[in-house]
DSSP file (Angstrom, degrees, kcal/mol; ACC not computed):
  #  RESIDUE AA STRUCTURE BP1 BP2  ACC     N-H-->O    O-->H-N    N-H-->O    O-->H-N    TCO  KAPPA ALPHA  PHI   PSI    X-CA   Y-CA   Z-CA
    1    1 A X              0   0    0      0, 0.0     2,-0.3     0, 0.0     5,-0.0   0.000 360.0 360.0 360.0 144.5    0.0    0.0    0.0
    2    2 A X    >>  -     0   0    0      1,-0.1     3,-3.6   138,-0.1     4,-1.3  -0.674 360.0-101.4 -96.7 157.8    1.2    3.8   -0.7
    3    3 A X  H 3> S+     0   0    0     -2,-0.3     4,-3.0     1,-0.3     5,-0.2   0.751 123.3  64.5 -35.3 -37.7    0.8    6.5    2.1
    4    4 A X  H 3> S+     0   0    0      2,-0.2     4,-0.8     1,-0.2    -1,-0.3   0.818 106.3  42.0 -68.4 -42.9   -2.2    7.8    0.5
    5    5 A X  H <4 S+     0   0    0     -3,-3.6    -2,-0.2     2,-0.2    -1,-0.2   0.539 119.1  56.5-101.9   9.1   -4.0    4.2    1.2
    6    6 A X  H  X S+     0   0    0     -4,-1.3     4,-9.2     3,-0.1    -2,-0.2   0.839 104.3  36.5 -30.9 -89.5   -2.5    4.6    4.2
    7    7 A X  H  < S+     0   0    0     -4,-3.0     2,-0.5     1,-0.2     3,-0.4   0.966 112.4  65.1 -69.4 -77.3   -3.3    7.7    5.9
    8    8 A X  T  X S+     0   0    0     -4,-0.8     4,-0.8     1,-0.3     3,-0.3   0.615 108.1  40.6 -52.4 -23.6   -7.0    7.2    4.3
    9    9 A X  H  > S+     0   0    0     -2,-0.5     4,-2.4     1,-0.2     2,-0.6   0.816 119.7  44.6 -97.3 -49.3   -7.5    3.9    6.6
   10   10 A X  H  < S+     0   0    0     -4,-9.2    -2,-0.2    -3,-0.4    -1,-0.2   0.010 106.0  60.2 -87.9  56.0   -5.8    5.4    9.7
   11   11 A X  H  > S+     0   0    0     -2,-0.6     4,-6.8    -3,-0.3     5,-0.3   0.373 108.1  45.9-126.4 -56.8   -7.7    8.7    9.2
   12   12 A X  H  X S+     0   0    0     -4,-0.8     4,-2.0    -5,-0.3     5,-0.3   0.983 111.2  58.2 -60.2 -54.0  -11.0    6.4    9.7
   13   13 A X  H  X S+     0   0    0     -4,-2.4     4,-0.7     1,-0.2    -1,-0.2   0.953 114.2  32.9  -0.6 -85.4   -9.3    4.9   12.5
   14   14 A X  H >4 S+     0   0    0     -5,-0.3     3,-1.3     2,-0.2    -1,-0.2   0.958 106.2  62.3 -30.1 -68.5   -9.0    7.7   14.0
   15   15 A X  H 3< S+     0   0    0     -4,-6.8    -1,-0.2     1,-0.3    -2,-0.2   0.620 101.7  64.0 -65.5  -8.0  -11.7    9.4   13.1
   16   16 A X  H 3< S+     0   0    0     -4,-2.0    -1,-0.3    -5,-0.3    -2,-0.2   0.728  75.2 108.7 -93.1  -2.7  -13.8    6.4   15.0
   17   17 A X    <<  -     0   0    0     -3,-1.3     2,-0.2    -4,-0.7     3,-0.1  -0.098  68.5-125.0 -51.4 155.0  -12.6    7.0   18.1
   18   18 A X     >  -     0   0    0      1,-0.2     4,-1.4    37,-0.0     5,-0.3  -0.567  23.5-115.7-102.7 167.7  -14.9    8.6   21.1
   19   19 A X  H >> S+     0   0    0     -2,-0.2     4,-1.8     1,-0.2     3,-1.3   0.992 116.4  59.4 -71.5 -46.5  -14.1   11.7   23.0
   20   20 A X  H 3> S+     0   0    0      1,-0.2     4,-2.5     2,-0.2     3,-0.4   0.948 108.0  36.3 -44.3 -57.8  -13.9    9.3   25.8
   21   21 A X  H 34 S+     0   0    0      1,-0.3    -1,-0.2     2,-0.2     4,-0.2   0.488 114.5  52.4 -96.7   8.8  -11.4    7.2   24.7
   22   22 A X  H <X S+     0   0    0     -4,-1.4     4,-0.7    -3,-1.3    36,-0.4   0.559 111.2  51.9 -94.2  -4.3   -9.2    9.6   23.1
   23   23 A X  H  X S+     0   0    0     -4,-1.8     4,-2.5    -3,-0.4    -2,-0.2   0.967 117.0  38.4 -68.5 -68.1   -9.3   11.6   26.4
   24   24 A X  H  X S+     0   0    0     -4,-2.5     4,-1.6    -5,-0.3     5,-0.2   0.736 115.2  47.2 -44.3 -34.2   -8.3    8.3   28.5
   25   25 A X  H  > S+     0   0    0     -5,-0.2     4,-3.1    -4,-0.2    -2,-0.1   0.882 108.7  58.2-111.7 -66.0   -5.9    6.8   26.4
   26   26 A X  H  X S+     0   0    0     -4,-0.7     4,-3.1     1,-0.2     5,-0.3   0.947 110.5  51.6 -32.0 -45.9   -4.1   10.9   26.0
   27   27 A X  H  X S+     0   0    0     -4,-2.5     4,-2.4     1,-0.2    -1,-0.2   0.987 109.1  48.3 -78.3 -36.0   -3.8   10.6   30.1
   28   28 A X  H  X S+     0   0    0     -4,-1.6     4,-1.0     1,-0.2     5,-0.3   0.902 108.6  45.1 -35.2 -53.0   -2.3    7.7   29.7
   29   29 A X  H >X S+     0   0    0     -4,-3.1     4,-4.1     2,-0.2     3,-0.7   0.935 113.6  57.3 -55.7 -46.5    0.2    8.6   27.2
   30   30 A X  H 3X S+     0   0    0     -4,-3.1     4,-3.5     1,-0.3     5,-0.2   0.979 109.5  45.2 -44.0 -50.8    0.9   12.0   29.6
   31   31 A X  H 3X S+     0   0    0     -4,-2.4     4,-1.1    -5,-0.3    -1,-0.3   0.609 110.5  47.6 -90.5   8.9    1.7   10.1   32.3
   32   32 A X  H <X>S+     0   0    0     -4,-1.0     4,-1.7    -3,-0.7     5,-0.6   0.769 118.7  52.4 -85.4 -67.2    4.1    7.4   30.3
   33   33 A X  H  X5S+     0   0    0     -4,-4.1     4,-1.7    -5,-0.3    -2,-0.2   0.894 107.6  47.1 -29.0 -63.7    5.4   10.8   29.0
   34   34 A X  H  <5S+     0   0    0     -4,-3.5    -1,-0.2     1,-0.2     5,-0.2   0.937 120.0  37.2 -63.7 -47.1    5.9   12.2   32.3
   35   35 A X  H  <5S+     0   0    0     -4,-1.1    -1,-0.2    -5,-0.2    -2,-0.2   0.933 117.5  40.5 -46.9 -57.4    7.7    9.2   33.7
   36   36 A X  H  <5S+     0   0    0     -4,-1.7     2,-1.0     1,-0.1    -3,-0.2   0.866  97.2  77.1 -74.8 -31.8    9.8    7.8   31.1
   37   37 A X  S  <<S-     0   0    0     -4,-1.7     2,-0.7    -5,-0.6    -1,-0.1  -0.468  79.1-130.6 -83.5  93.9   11.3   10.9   29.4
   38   38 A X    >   -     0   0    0     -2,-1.0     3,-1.5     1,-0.1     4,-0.2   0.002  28.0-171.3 -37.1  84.7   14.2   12.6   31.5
   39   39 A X  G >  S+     0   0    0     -2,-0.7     3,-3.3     1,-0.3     2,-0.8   0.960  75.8  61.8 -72.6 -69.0   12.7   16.1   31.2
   40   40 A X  G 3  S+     0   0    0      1,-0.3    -1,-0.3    -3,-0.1    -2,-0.1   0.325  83.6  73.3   7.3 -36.4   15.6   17.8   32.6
   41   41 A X  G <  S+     0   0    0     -3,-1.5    -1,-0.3    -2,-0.8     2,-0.3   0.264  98.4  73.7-100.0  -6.3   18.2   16.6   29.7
   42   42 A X    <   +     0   0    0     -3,-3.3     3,-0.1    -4,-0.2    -1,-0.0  -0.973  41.9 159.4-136.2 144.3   16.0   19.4   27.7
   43   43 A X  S    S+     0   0    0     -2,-0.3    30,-5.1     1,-0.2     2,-0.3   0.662  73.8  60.3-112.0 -15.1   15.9   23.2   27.8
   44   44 A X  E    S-a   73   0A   0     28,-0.2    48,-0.8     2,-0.1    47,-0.5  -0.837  71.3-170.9-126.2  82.9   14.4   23.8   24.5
   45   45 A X  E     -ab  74  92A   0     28,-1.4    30,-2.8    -2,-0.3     2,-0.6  -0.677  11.9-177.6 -66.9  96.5   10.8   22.3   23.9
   46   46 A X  E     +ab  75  93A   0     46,-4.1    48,-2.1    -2,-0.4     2,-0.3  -0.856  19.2 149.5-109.3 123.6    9.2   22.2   21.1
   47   47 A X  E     -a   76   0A   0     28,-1.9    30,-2.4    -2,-0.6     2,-0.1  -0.835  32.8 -97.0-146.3-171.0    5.3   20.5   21.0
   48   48 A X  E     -a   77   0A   0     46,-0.3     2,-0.6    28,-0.3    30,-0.2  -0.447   6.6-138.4-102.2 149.6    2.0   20.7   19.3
   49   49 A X        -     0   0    0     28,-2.4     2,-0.6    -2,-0.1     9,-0.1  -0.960  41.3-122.2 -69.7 116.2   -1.1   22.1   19.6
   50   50 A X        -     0   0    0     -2,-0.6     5,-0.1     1,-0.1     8,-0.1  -0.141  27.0-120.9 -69.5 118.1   -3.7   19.1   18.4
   51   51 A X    > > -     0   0    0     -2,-0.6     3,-1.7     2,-0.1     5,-0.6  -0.250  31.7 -97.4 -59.4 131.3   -5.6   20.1   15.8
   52   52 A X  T 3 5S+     0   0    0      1,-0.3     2,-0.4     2,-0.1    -1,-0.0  -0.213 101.4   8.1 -55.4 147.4   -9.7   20.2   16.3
   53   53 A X  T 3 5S+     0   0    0      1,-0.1    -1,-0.3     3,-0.1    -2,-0.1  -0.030 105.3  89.7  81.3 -15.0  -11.6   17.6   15.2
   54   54 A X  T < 5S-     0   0    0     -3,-1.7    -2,-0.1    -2,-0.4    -1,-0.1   0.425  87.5-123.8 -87.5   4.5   -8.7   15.0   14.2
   55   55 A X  T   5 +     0   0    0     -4,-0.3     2,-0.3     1,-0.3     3,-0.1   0.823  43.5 175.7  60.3  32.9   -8.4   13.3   17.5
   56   56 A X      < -     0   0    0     -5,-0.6    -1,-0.3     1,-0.1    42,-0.1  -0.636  44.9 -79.7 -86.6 149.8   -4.9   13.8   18.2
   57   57 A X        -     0   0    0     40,-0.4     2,-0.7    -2,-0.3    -1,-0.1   0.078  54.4-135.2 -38.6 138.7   -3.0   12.9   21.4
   58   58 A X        +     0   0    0    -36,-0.4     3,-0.2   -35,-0.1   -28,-0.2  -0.978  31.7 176.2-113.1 129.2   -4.0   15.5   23.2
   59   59 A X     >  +     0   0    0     -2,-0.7     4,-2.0   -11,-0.2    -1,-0.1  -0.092  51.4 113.2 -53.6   5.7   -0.9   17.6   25.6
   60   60 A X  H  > S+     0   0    0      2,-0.2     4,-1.5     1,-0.2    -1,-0.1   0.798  73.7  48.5 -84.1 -28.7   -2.5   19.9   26.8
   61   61 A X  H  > S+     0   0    0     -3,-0.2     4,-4.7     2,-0.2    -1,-0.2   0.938 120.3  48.3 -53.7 -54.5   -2.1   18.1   31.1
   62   62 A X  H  4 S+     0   0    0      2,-0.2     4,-0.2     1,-0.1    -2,-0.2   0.909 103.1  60.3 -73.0 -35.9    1.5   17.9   30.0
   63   63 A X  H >X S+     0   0    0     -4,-2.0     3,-3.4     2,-0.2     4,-2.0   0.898 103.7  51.6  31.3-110.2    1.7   21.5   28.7
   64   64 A X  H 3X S+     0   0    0     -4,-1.5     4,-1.9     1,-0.2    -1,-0.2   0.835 107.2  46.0  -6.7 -79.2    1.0   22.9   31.7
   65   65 A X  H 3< S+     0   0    0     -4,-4.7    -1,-0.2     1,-0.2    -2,-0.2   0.565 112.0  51.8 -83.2  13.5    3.4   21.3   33.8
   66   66 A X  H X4 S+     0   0    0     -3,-3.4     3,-1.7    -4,-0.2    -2,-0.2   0.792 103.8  62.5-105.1 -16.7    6.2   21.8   31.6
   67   67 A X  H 3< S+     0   0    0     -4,-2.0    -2,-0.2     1,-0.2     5,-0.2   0.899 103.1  45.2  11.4 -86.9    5.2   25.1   31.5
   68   68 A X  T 3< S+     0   0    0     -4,-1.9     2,-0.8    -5,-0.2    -1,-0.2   0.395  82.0 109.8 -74.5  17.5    5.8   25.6   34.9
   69   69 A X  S X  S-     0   0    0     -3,-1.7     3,-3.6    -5,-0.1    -1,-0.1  -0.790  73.9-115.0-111.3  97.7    9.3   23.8   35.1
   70   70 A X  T 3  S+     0   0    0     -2,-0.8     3,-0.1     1,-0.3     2,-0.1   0.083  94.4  18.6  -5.9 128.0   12.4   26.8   35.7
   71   71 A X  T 3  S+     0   0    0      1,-0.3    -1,-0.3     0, 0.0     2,-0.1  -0.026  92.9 114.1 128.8 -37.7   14.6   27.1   33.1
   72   72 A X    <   -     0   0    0     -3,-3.6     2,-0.4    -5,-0.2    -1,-0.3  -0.498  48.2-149.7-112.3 160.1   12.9   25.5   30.0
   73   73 A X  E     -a   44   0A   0    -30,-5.1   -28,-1.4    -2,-0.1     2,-0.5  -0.767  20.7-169.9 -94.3 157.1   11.8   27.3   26.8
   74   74 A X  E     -a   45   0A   0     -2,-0.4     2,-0.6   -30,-0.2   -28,-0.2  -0.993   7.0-168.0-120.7 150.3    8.8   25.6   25.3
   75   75 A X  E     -a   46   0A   0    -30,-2.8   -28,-1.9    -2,-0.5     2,-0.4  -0.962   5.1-160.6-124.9 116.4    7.1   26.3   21.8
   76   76 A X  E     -a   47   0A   0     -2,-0.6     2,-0.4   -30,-0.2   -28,-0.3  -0.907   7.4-163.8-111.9 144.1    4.1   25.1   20.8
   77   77 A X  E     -a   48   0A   0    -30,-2.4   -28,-2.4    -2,-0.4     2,-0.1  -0.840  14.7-161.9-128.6 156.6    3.4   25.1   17.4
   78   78 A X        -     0   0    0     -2,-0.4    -1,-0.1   -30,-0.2   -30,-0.1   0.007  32.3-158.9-117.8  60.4    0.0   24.7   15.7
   79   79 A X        +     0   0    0     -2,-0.1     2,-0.3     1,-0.1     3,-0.1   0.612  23.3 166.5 -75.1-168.9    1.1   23.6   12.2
   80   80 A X    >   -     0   0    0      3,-0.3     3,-2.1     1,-0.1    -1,-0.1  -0.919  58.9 -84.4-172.8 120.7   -0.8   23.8    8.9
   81   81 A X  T 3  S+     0   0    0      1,-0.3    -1,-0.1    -2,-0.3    -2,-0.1   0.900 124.7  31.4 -18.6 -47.5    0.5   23.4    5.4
   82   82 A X  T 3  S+     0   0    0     -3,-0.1     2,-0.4     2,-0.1    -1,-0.3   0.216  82.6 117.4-118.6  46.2    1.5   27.2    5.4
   83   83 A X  S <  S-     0   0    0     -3,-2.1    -3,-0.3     1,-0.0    -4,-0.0  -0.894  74.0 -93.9 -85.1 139.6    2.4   28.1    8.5
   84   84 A X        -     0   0    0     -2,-0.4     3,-0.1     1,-0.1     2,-0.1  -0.012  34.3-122.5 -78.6 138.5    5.8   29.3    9.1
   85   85 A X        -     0   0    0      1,-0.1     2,-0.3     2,-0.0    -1,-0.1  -0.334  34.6-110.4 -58.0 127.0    8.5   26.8   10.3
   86   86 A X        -     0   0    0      1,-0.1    -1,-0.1    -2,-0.1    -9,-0.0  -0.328  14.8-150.1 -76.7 151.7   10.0   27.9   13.3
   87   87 A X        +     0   0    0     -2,-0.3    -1,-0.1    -3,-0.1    -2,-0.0   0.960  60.0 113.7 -80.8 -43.0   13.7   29.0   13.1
   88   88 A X        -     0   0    0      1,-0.2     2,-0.5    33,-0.0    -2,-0.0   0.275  68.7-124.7 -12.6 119.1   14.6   27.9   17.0
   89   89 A X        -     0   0    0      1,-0.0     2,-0.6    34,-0.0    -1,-0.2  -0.682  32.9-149.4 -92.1 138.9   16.7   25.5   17.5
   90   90 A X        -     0   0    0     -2,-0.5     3,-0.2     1,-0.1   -45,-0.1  -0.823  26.8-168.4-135.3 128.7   15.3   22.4   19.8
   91   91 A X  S    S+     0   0    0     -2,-0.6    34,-1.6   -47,-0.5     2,-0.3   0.788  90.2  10.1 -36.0 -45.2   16.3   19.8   22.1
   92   92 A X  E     -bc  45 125A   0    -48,-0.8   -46,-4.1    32,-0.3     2,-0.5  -0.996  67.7-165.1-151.7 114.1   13.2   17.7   22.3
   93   93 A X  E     -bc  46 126A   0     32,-4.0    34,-2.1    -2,-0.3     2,-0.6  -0.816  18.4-140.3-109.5 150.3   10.1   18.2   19.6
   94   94 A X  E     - c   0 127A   0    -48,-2.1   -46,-0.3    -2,-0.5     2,-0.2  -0.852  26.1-157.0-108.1  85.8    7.0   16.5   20.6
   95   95 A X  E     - c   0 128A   0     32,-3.6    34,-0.7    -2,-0.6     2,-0.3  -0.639   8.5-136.9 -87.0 157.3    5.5   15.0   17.2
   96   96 A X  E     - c   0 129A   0     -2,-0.2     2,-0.3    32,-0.2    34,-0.2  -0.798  22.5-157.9 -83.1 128.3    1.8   14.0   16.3
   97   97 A X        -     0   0    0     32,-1.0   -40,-0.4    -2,-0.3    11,-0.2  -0.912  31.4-175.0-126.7 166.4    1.1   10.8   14.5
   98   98 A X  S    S-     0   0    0      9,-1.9    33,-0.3     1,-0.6    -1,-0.2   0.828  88.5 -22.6 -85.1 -74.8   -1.6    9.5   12.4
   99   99 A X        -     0   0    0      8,-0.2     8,-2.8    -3,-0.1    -1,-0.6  -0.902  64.5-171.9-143.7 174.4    0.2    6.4   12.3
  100  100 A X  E     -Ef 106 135B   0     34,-1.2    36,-4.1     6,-0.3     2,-0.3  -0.927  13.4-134.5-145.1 155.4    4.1    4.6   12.7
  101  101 A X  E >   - f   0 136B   0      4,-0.9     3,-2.4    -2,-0.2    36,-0.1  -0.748  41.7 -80.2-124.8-163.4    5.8    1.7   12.3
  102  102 A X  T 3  S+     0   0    0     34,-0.5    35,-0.1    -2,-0.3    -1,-0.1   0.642 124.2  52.8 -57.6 -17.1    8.3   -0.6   14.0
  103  103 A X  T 3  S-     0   0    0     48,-0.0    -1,-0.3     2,-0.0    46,-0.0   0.296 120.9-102.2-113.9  18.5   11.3    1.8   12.9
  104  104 A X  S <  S+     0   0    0     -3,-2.4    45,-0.8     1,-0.2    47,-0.1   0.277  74.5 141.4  94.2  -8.8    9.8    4.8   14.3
  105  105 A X        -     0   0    0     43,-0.2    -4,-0.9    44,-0.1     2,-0.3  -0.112  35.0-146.0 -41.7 160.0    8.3    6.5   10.6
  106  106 A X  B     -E  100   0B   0     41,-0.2     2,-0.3    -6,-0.2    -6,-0.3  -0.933  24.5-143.4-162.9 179.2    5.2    8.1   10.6
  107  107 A X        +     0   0    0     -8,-2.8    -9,-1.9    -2,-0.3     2,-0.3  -0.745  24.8 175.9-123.6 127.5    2.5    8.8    8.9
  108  108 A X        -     0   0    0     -2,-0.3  -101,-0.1   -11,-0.2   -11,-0.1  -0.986  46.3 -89.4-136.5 154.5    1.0   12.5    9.5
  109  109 A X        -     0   0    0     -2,-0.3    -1,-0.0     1,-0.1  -101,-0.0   0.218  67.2 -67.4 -63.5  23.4   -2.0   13.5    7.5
  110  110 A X  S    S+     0   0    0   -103,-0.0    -1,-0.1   -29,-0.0    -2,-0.0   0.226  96.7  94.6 154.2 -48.3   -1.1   14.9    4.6
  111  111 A X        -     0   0    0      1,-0.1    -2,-0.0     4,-0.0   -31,-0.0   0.960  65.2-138.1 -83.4 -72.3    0.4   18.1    4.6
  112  112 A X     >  +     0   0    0      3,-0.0     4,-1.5     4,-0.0     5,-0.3  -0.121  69.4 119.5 132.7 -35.9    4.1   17.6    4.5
  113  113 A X  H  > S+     0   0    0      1,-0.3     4,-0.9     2,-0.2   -34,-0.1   0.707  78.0  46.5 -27.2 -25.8    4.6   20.6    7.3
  114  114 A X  H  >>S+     0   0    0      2,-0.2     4,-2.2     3,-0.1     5,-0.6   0.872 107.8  61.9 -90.9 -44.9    6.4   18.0   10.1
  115  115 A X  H  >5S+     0   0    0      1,-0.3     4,-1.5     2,-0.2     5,-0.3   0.913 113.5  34.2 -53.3 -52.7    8.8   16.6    6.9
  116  116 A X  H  X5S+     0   0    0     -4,-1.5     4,-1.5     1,-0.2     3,-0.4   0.951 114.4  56.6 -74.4 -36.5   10.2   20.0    6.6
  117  117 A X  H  <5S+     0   0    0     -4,-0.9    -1,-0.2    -5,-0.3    -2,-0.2   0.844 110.4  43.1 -17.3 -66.5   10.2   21.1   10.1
  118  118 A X  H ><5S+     0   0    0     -4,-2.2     3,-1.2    -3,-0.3    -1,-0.2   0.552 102.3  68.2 -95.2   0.8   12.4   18.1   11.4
  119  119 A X  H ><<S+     0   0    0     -4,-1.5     3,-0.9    -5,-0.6    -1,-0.2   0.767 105.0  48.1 -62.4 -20.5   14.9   18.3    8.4
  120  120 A X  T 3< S+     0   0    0     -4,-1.5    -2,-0.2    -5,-0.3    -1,-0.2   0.717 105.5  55.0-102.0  23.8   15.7   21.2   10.0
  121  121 A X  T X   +     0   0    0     -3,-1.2     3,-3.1     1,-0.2    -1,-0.2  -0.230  55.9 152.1-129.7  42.4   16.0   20.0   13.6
  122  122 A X  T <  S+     0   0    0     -3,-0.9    -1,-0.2     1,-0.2     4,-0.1   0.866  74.9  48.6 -37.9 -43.2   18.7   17.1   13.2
  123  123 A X  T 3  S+     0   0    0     -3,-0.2     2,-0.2     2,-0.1    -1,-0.2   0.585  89.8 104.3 -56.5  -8.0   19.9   17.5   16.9
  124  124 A X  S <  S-     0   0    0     -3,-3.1     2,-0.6    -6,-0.1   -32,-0.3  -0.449  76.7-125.7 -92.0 163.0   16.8   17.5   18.2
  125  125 A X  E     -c   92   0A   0    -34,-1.6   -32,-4.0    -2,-0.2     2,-0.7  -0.852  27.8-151.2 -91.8 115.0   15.4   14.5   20.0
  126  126 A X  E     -c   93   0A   0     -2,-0.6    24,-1.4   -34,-0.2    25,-0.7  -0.654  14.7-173.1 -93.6  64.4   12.3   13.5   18.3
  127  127 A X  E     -cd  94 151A   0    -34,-2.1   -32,-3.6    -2,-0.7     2,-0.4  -0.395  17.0-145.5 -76.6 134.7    9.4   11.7   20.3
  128  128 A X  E     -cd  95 152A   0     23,-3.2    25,-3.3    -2,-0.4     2,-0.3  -0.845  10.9-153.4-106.3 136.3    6.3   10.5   18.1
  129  129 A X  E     +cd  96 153A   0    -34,-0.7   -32,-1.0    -2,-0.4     2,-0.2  -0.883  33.2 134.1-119.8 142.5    2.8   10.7   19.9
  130  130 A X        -     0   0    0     23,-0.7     2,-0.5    -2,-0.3   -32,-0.1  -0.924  50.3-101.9 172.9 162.4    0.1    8.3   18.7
  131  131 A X    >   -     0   0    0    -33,-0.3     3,-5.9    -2,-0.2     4,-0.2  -0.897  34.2-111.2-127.4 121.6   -2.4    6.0   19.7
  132  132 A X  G >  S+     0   0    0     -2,-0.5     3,-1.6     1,-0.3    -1,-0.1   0.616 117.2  60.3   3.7 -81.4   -2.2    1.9   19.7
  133  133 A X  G 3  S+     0   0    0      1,-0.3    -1,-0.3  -120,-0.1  -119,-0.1   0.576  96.9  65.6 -30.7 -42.5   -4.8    1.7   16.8
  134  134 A X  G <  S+     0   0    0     -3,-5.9   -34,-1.2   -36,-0.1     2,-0.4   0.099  71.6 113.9-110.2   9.6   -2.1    3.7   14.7
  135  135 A X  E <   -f  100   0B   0     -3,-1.6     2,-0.7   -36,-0.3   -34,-0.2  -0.737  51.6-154.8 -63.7 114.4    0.8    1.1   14.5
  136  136 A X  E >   -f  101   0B   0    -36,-4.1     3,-0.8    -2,-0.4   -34,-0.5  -0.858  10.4-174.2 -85.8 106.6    1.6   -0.3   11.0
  137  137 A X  T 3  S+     0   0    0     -2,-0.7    -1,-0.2     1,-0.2     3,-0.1   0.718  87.4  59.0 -68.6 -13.5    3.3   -3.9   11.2
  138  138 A X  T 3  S-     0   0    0      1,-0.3    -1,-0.2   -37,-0.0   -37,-0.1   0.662 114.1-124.2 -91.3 -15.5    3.9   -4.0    7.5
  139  139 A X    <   -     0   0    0     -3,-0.8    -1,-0.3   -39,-0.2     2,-0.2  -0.135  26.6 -81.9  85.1-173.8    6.1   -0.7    8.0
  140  140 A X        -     0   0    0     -2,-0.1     2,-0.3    -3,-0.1   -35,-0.1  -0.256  47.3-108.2 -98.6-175.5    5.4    3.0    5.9
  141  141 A X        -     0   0    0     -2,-0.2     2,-0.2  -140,-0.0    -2,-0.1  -0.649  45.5-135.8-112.4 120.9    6.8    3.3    2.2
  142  142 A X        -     0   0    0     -2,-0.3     2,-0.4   -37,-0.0  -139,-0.0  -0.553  25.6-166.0 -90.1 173.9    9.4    5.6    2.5
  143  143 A X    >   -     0   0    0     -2,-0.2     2,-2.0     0, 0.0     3,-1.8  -0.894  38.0-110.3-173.3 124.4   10.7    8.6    0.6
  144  144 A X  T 3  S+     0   0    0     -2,-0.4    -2,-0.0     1,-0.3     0, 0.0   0.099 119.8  52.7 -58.4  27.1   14.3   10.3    1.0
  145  145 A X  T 3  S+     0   0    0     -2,-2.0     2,-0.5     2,-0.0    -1,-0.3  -0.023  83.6 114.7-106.8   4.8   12.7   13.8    2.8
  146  146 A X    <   -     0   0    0     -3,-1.8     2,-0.6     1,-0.0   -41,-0.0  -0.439  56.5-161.4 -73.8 122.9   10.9   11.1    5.3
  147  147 A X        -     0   0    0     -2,-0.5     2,-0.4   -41,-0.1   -41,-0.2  -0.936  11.8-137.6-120.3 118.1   12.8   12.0    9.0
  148  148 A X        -     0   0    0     -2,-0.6   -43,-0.2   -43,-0.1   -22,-0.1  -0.643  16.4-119.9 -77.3 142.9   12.4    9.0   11.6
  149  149 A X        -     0   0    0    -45,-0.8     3,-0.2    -2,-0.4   -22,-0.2  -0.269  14.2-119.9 -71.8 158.7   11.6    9.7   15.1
  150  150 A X  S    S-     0   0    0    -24,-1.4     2,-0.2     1,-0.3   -23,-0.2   0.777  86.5 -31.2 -74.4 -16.5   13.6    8.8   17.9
  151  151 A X  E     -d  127   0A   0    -25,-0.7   -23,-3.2   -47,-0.1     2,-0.4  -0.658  64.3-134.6 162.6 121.4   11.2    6.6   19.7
  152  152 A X  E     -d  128   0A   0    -25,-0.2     2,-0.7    -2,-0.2   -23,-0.2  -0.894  14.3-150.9-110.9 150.3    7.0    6.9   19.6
  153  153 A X  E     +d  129   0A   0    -25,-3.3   -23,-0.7    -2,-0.4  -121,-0.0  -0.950  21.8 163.0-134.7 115.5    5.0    6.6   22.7
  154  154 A X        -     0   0    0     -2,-0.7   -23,-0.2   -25,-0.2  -122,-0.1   0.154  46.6 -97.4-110.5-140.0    1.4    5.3   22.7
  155  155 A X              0   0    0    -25,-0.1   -24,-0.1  -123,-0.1    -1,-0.0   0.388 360.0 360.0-102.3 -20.1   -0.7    4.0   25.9
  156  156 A X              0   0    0      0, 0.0   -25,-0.1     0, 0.0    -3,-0.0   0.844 360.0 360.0-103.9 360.0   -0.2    0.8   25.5
């Protein structure tokens, strides 16, 4: 399958999820976040706003308390086919996935906005956010602008 019959099967995916259970399965994911990731080892933070209506991990718990943590810059970015790439350089970006596979790709809906983003953030430590459902075993189709993530972190 190409990305295109891809994203069109985990878009329905998605899109069948209930506010309940992308609300539960997001605190989970916070609180995996907040445990496993050595927040400390980053000063420069870059994460998402989730975009209405597509049922993305929502951040908004973790937000907050990084937010309130001395020291660190945070960014949140709310991206969009044209909205401008930030120039900043960042320790630790927080990505949104559609879907991933076993070698850390993903799959984002459409737009192309994360591909150019993390070419320009080689240093940066890259966590992929995503939900169970959204794991490909067959892997993605790749394509040389395609930037792997360091590790993605679901609920389960």
């Amino acid at each position: 399958m190409d990305k295109d019959e891809l994203r069109a099967i985990y878009k329905q995916i998605r899109l069948r999820m209930t506010d309940s259970e992308v609300s539960s399965k997001s605190r989970m994911i916070n609180r995996r976040l907040l445990n496993e990731v050595k927040w400390t080892k980053y000063e420069n933070i870059c994460a998402y706003e989730p975009v209405s209506g597509l049922n993305e991990v929502d951040i908004e718990a973790l937000v907050i308390r990084l937010r309130r943590q001395p020291g660190l810059e945070l960014a949140i970015v709310s991206p969009h086919k044209n909205a401008v790439i930030p120039k900043a350089k960042f320790d630790l970006i927080l990505v949104p996935c559609l879907a991933f596979d076993d070698s850390n790709h993903r799959l984002g809906w459409g737009g192309g906005w994360y591909d150019k983003f993390l070419a320009q953030q080689p240093q940066a430590y890259k966590i992929g956010l995503g939900f169970g459902g959204g794991h490909i075993e067959v892997g993605i189709p790749r394509e040389p602008h395609d930037i792997p993530l360091d590790e993605v972190i679901t609920e389960v």
